[in-house]
C-alpha positions in Angstrom: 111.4 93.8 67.3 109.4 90.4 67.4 113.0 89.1 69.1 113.0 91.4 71.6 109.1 91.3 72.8 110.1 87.3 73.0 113.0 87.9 75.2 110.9 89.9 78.0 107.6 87.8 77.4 110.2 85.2 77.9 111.7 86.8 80.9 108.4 88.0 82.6 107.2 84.3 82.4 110.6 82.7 84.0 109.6 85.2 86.9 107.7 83.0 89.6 104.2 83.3 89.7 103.1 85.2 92.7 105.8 87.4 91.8 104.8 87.8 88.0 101.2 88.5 89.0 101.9 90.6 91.8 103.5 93.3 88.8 100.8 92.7 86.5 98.2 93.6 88.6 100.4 96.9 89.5 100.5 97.8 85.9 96.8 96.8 85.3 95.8 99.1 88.4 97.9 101.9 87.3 96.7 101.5 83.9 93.4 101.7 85.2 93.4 104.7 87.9 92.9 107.1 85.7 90.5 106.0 83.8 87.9 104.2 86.5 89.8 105.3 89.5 90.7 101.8 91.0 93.0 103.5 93.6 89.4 105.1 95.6 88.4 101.5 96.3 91.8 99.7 96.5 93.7 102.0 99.6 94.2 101.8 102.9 93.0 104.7 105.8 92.1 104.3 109.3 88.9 107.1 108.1 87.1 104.2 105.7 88.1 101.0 107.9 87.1 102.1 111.1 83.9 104.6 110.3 83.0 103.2 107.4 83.3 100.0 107.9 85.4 98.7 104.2 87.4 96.2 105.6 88.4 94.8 102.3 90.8 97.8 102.3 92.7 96.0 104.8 93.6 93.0 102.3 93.2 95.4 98.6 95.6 98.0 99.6 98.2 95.3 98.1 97.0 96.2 94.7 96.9 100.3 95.7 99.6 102.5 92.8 99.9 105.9 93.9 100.9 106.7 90.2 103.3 105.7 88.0 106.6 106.3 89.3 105.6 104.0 92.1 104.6 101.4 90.0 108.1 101.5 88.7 109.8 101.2 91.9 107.4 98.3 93.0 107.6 96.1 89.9 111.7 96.9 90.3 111.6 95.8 94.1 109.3 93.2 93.9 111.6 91.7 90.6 114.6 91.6 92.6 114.0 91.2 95.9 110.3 89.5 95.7 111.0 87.0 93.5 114.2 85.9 95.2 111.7 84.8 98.7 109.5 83.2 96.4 112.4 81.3 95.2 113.8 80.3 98.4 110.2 79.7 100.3 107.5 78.8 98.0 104.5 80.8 96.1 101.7 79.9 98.2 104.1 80.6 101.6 105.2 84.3 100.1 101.8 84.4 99.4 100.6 84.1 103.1 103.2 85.8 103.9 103.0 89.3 102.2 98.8 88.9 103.0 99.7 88.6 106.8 101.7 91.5 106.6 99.8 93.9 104.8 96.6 93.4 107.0 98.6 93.3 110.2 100.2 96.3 109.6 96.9 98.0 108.3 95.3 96.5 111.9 98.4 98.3 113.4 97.8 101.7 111.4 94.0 101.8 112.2 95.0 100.9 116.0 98.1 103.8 116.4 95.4 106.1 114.5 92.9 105.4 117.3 95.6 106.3 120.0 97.2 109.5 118.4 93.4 110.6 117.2 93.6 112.8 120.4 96.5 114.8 119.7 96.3 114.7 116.2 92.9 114.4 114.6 93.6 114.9 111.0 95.1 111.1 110.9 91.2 110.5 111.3 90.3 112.4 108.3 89.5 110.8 104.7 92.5 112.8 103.4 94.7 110.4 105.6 96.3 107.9 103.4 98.3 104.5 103.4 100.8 103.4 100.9 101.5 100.8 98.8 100.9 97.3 100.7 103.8 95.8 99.0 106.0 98.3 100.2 104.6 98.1 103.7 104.8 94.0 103.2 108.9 94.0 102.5 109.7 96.5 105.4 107.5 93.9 107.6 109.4 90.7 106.2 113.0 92.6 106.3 112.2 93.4 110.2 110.9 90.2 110.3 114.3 88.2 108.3 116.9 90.7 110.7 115.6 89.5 113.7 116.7 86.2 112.8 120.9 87.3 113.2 121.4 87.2 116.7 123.8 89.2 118.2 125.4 90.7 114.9 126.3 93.8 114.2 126.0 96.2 110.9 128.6 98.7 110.0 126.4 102.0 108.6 128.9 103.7 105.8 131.8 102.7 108.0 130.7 105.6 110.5 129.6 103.5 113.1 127.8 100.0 114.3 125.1 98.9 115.6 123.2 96.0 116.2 120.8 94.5 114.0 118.4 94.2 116.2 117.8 98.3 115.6 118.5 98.3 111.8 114.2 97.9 111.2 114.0 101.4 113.1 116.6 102.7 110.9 114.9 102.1 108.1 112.2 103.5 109.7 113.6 107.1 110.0 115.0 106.6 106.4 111.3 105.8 104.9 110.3 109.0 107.2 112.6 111.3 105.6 111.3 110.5 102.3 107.6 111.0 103.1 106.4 107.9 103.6 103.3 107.8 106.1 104.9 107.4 109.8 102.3 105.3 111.0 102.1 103.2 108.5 106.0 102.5 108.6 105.6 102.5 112.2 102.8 99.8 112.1 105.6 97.8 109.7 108.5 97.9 111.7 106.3 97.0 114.8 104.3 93.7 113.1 108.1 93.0 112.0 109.2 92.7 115.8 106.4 91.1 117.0 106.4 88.3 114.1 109.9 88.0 115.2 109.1 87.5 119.1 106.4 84.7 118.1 103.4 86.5 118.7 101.8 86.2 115.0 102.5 82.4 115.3 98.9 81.6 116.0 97.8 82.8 112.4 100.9 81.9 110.5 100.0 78.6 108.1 102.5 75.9 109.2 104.0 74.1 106.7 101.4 70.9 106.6 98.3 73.6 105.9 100.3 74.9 102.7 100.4 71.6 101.5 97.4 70.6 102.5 96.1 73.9 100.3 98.4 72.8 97.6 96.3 69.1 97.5 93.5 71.3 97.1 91.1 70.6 93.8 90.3 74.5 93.5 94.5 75.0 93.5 95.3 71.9 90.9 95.3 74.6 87.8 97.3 77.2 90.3 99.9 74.7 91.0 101.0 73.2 87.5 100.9 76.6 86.5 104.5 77.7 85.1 106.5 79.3 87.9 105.0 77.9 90.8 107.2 77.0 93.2 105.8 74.3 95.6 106.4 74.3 99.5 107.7 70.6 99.2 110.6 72.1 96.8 111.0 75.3 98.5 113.0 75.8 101.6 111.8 75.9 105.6 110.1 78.6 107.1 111.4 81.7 108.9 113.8 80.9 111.7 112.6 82.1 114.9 113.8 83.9 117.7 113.9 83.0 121.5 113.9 85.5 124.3 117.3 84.8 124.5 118.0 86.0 121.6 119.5 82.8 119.8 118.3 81.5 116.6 116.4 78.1 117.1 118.7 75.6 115.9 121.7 77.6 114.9 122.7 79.6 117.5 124.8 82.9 116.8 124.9 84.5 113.1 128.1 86.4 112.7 128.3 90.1 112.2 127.4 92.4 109.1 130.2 94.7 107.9 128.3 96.8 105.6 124.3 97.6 105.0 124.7 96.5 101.1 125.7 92.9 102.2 122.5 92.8 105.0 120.5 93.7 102.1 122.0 91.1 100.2 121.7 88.3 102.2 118.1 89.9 102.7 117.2 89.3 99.0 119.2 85.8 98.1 118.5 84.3 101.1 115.7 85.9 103.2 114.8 84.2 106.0 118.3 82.3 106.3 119.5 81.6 109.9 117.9 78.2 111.2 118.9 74.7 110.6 115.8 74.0 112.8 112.2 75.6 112.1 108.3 74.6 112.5 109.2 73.3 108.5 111.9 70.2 109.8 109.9 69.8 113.0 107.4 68.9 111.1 109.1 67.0 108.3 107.8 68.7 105.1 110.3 71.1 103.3 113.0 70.4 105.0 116.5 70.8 103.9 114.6 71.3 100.6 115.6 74.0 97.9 113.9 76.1 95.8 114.0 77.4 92.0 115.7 80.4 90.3 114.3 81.9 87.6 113.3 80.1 84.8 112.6 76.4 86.9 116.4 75.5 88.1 117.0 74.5 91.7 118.3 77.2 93.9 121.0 76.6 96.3 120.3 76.2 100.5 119.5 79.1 102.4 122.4 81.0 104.4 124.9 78.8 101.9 127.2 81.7 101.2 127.4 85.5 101.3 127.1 84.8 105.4 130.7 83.3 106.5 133.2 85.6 104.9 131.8 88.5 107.1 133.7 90.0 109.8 131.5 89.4 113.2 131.5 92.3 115.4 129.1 91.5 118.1 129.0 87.5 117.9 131.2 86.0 119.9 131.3 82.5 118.1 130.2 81.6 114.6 127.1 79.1 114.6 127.5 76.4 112.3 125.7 76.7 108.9 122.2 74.6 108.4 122.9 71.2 106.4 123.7 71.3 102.5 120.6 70.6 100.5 120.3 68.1 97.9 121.7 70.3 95.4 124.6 72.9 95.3 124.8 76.1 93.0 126.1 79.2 93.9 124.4 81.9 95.3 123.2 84.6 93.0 124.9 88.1 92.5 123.0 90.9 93.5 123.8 94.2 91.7 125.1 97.3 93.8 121.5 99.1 92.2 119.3 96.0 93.5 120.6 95.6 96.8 119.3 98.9 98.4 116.2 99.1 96.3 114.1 98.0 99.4 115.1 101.1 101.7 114.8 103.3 98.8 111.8 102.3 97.5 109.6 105.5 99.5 
């Protein structure tokens, strides 16, 4: 028995830290709820931001478990899919990252709630929920990491194609089917999009502030921590997209032939697309690579799983960003991990 409780503490503490912390504090809330009803004070609604004022629930809805089964789905999402961006891009980048997106798209769901108040005044009332913020924070980064494939194509069951510039608002009537909170998945998609078009640039931490927060003295005990995954060993930031649709620096990403393998690439290598990004501009983290679980270095982003696909809507294959320091093959994602972001509502 003592074996076994060493293998997972084992396990749980080769998870990277953001990660490992990120599940913790969804058991500890859940744990909680019933007891001192956490979940009051912790979620998101357009009623308590904008008439009452709490804008903490615009950053605490991170930490919001509807109940139990959702904590299961979150720790399994945020295991396999989570922990893979941490890998790739750093702890204090994902960090930023899933903080941007959760109060951006809580911003967007107390704006749409403002706009729709007229024809439908009950998304006004107290009874008006938000989900989970980690849930809301993937569907934001994968809108945000699909952008970055120019002109390829996804195959949806082998039924038909289309390009991924649409797959987000697929996802979108998926989520809706299974109850999830339409503006809220709304507000996701659309903070996805715009991310993607450069308009959150502006509050996005460049690559020489993360450092600079990594230097400091308040984050010393944070970064020898175990699992930390520094910006100087991780990999650049996300590729961006130019009206023209071509990724900066790579040009045209060939085609998708199946949604498991966008979801794949989604999870091993997130925000893969761009031998160029504001990372090499500025000379830190790049061409770097990042850690797997349990400390080893991780292999470059967009290093396989990308060339072996058919392209149906590129019309020439960009060439790959340069080979980091260090080779390993990509990771395996299981057929069960690879969809648990879309089925996670």
């Amino acid at each position: 028995m003592s074996t076994n409780g060493d293998v997972l503490r084992e396990r749980f503490l080769a998870t990277p830290l953001v990660t490992r912390h990120l599940m913790a504090s969804t058991w500890i809330v859940c744990l909680l709820n019933p007891i001192f009803g956490v979940d009051d004070l912790l979620v998101a609604s357009p009623y308590d931001i904008i008439r009452k004022g709490q804008l903490w629930r615009l950053v605490t809805s991170i930490a919001y478990v509807p109940g139990l089964i959702n904590a299961l789905i979150m720790s399994f999402v945020l295991y396999r899919l989570g922990s893979a961006w941490e890998q790739e891009r750093g702890s204090i980048r994902i960090l930023c990252y899933f903080l941007l997106a959760i109060v951006a798209t809580n911003v967007g769901v107390c704006v749409l709630a403002i706009l729709v108040a007229p024809l439908a005044p009950s998304v006004m009332s107290p009874a008006f929920l938000c989900g989970p913020g980690i849930l809301s924070a993937f569907l934001v980064l994968i809108t945000r990491s699909s952008q970055g494939y120019a002109g390829a194509s996804v195959s949806i069951l082998g039924l038909f194609t289309m390009p991924t510039l649409y797959f987000p608002l697929l996802l979108l009537v998926f989520f809706a089917m299974f109850g999830a909170n339409p503006l809220e998945s709304a507000a996701s998609v659309g903070v996805g999009y715009a991310w993607a078009r450069g308009y959150l640039d502006p509050v996005v931490p460049s690559d020489e502030t993360l450092v600079t927060m990594e230097q400091w003295p308040a984050a010393a005990g944070l970064v020898r921590a175990r699992g930390y995954v520094s910006v100087a060993a991780a990999g650049p930031t996300l590729p961006s997209t130019s009206a023209s649709g071509v990724v900066n620096g790579a040009g045209t990403q060939p085609g998708r032939d199946s949604v498991n393998d966008l979801i794949a690439q989604l999870r091993d290598h997130a925000f893969a697309g761009g031998a160029r990004s504001r990372g090499a501009r500025d000379g830190v983290g790049a061409g770097g690579s990042g850690r797997r679980l349990g400390g080893e270095p991780a292999g470059s982003a967009g290093s396989a799983g990308v060339g072996d696909v058919a392209a149906h809507g590129a019309a020439s294959r960009a060439p790959g960003p340069p080979p980091s320091r260090q080779q390993q093959p990509a990771s395996v994602s299981s057929p069960g991990s690879r969809g648990a972001s879309a089925g996670a509502r």
